[in-house]
N, C-alpha and C positions, 0 to 999 in steps of 0.2 A: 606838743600841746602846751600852751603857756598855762599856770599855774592858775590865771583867771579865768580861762576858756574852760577849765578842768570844772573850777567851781561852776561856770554857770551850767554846764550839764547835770551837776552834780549836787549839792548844799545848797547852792544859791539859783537854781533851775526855774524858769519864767511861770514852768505848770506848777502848780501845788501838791500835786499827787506826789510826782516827781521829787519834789523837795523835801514832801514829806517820808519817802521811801529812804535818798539820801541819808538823811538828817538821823531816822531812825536806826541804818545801818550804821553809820557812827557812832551813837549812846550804845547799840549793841556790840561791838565792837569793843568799847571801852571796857562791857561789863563781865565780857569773858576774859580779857586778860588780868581782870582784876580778881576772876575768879580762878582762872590757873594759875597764877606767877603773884609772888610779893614784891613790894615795891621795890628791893633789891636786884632783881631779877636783869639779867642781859639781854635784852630783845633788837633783832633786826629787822624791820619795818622793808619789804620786796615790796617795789614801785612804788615807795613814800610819795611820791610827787613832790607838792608844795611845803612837804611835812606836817601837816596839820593835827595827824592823827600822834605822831609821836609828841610834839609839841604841847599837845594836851594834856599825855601824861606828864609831860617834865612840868607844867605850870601845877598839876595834880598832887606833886609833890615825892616823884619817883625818884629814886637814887639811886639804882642800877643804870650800868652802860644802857645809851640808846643810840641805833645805829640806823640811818638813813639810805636804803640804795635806790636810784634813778637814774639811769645812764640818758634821760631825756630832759630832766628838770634840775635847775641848779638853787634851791629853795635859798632866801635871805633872810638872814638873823636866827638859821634855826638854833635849838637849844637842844641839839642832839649834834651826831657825830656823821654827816656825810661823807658817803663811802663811794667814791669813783669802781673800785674794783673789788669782784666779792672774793678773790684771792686774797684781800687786805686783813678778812677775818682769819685770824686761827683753828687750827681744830676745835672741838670740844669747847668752846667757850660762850655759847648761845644757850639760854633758857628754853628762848623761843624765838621762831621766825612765825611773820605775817606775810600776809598777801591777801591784800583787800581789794577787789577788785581790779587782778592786775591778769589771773592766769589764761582767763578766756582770750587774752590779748598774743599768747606768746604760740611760737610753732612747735612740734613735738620735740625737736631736736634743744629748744632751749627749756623747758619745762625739767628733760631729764636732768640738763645741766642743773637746773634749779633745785632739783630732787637731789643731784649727789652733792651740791652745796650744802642742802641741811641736812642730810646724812653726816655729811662730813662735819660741821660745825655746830649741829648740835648735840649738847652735854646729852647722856645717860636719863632719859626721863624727862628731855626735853617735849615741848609742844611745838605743834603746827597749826596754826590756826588761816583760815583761809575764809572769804566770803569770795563770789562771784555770781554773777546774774541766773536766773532763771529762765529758760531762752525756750522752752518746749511747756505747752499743756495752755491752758484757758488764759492765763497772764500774757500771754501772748501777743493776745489781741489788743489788751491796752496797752501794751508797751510799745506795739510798733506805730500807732499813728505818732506820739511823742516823738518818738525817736527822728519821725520822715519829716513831720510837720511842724517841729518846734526846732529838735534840737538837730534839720537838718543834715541826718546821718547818711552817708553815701548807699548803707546795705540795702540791698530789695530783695522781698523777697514777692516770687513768681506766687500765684495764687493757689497753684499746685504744691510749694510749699510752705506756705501759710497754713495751711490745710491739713496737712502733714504733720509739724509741727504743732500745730496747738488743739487739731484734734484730736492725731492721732499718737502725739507724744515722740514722734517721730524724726531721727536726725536728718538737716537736710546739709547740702556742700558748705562750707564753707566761704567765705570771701573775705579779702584784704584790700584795706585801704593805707597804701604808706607803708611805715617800718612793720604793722603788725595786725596782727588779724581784726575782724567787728567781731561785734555778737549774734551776728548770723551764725544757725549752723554749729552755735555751741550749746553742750550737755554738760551740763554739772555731773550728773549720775556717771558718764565716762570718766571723767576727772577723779571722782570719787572712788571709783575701783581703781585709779592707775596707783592713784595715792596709798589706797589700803593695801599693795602691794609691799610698799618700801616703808610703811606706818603705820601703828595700831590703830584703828580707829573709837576715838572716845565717844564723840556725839556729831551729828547732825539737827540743825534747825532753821528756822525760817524767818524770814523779815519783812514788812514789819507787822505780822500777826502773826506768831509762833503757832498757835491753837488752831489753825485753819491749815496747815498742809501747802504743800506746794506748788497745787491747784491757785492758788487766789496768792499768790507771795512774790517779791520779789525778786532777793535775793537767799542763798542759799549758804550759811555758816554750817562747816566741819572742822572738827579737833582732829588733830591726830597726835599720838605720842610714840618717840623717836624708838628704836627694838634695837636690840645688839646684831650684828650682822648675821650672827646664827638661825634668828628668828625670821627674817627676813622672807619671801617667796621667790 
């Protein structure tokens, strides 16, 4: 997906709601890592895209390493360090890794791989910060007409699992379009336990109304922090 196609589903999305869900997950976004890491801090950005979100902080005034990974997008004039290959990172050298709406995208087999990359490369007390969609419960309902009738998305879902999913909170299969999954069929809450396996988990919250629960919210921000292998499950 080109870097513009990205934005108009996304920042710059024709619905307002939409735009404004984006736009909000971004400011939030910004304010957690401002709230775990100092501007020293080493962070690698999982599915930077167009690099926007890194680029932000480097215009912000950040001076730790910023590391971009995307094996789909080749961002221009970023003001971070594009990373073709996440063997390129060293052990122990990461504050922190992100992944902003990238993980609902990937299969189990590259998620682990993504798991023992920040294992492996993040420092002692490193973070893990992660957002991705909210795909089960009442939100449901307005996300998927967007999805069909605007932003054109291939996933359908049968009306037995629509039903399912957002009444009954309930997962349903799956489906893929191209190199990697929709957001059909995905759970944060699963993601969430796989993660507090191999991560402490610090917090969970919601966007863009934190105080409402994840009945009425978009997407779904969690921290985790990195454990010594001992700690591990």
């Amino acid at each position: 997906m080109s870097p513009s196609a990205y934005d108009r589903l996304t920042v710059n999305s024709p619905n307002p709601a939409a735009r404004f869900t984006q736009r909000s997950r971004h400011e939030r976004g910004i304010r957690l890592v401002k709230q775990h890491l100092s501007p020293s801090s080493a962070i690698l950005d999982y599915g930077s895209n167009n690099g926007d979100f890194l680029n932000t902080l480097a215009g912000g005034g950040w001076t730790g390493p910023l590391y971009g990974y995307d094996p789909y997008v080749t961002p221009k004039a970023p003001s971070f360090t594009p990373v073709g290959n996440l063997g390129e990172i060293p052990d122990e050298v990461l504050d922190a890794v992100l992944a902003f709406e990238t993980l609902e995208h990937v299969d189990d087999h590259v998620l682990e791989e993504f798991i023992s990359f920040c294992e492996r490369s993040l420092r002692a007390g490193g973070v893990l910060i992660i957002s991705v969609p909210i795909m089960v419960g009442p939100i449901l309902l307005l996300k998927y007409p967007n999805a069909v009738f605007i932003n054109k998305s291939r996933w359908r879902y049968s009306a037995r699992e629509l039903f399912r999913a957002a009444i009954l909170w309930q997962q349903v299969p799956r489906s893929k379009s191209g190199a990697y999954l929709d957001h059909k069929g995905f759970d944060y809450r699963v993601l969430r336990q796989r993660l507090a396996c191999s991560f402490a988990p610090i917090s969970i919250g919601y966007s863009p109304f934190p105080g409402l629960g994840p009945a009425l919210n978009s997407q779904a921000f969690m921290c985790f922090r990195a454990m010594s292998t001992s700690d591990r499950i």
